[in-house]
N, C-alpha and C positions, 0 to 999 in steps of 0.2 A: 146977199141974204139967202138965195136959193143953192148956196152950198152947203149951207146948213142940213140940207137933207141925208149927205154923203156922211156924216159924224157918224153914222150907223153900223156898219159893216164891214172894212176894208182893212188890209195888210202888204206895207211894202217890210218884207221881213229885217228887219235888223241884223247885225250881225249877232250879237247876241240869242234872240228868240231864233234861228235860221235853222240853226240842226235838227230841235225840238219840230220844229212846222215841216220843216222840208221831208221830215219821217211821214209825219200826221199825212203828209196831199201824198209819197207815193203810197201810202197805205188806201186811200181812199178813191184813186183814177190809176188805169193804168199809163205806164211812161207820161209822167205829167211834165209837161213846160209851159214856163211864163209866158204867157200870150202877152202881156203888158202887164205895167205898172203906172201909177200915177207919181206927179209929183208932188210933194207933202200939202196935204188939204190942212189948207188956214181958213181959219172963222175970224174976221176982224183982224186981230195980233194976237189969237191962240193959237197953235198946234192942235189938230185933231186927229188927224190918223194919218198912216200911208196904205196903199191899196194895192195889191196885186190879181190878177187871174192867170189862175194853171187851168189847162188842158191835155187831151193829150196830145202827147206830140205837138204840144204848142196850137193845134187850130181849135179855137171856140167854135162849137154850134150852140144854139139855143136849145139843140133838141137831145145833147147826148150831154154827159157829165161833165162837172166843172167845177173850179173850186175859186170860189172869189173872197182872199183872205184880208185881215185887217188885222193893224197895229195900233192901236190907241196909244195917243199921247198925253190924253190927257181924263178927268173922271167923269165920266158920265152916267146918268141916273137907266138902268134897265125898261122902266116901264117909259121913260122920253121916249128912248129908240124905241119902242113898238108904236106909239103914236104917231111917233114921225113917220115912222116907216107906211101906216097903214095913208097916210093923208099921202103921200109922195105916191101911192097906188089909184087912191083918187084921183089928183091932180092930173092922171096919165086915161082917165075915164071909168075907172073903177067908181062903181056907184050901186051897189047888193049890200044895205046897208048890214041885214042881219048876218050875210056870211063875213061881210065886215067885221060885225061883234065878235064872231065866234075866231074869227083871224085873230084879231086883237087881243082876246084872254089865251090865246096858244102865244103868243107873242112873249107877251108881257107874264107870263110863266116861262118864257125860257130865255128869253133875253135877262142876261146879268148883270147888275152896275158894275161898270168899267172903269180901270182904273189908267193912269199910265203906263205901260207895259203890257196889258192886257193884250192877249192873241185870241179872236176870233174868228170861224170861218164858217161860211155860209155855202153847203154843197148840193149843187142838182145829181139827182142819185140817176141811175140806169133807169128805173120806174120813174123818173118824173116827181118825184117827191122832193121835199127841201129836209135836210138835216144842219143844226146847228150844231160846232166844237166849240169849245174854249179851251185853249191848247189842245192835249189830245184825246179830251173827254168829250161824248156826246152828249149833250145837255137838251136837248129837244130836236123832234121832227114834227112836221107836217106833211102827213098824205092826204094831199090834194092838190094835183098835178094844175090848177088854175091859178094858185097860192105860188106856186113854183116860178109861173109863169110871173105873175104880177109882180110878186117881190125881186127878182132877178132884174127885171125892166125898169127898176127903181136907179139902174147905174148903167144896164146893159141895152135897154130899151131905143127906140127910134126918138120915144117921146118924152126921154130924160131931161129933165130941168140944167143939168151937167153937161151937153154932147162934148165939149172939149175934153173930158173926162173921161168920158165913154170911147171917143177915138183913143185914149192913153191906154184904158183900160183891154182895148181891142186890138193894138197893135197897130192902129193905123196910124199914130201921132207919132214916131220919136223924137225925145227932147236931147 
């Protein structure tokens, strides 16, 4: 049940979407490499996404840029993923109910319904801010370097509902 949470934000690039994305992350980090990917995240017997993380040069920090992309496989509703997203920030001790609200209508203003094929990517900028793509369009930010923090640790976190995931996603798992 608690991978349910992952249906959110993630990209193991296809070979199809590959050239399109792989412009979008070096445009947006410099020398970016896959720190990890995941292996294809099932809900039940659905397909939901695959997942990868750029950095540069391949090492994540939490504290410098990064690009944690996603492939949907299948459609999902934009304002779910903001809800989910914001309860999976809870879940991890987030509890400001009201900067909650105000997370939540930036969310749900730029999270998009996704379809299968859908390419999003979720980027911690140089400032600490969070920007959303969908392919190579930027479709929303948030400045506020806390928001950054919480949403990131939604997959990248100590106190991710996912660690298996999170080791894929970090390079410490290969499959």
């Amino acid at each position: 049940m608690q991978r349910t949470i992952f249906t959110f934000l993630m990209l193991l690039f296809s070979t199809q979407g590959f050239a399109s994305a792989s412009d979008l992350v070096n445009q947006l980090i410099d020398n970016p490499q896959q720190v990890g990917k995941t292996s294809r995240m099932t809900y039940l017997f659905w397909d939901v996404y695959d997942a990868s993380l750029y950095a540069p040069q391949g090492e994540y920090s939490k504290d410098q840029p990064f690009v944690l992309a996603l492939h949907y496989l299948r459609a999902l509703d934009g304002k779910e993923i903001a809800k989910r997203s914001l309860k999976e920030m809870e879940k991890q001790g987030f509890n400001n109910s009201s900067q909650g609200e105000q997370w939540l209508a930036e969310m749900e203003k730029t999270f998009p319904d996704v379809s299968k094929g859908t390419l999003l990517f979720g980027v911690r900028t140089p400032e600490g801010t969070t920007q959303f793509y969908q392919d190579k369009k930027l479709i929303g930010e948030v400045k506020d370097s806390e928001f950054t923090i919480r949403f990131f640790n939604i997959w990248l976190g100590e106190k991710t509902s996912e660690p298996a995931m999170r080791a894929e996603l970090l390079g410490l798992k290969r499959k």
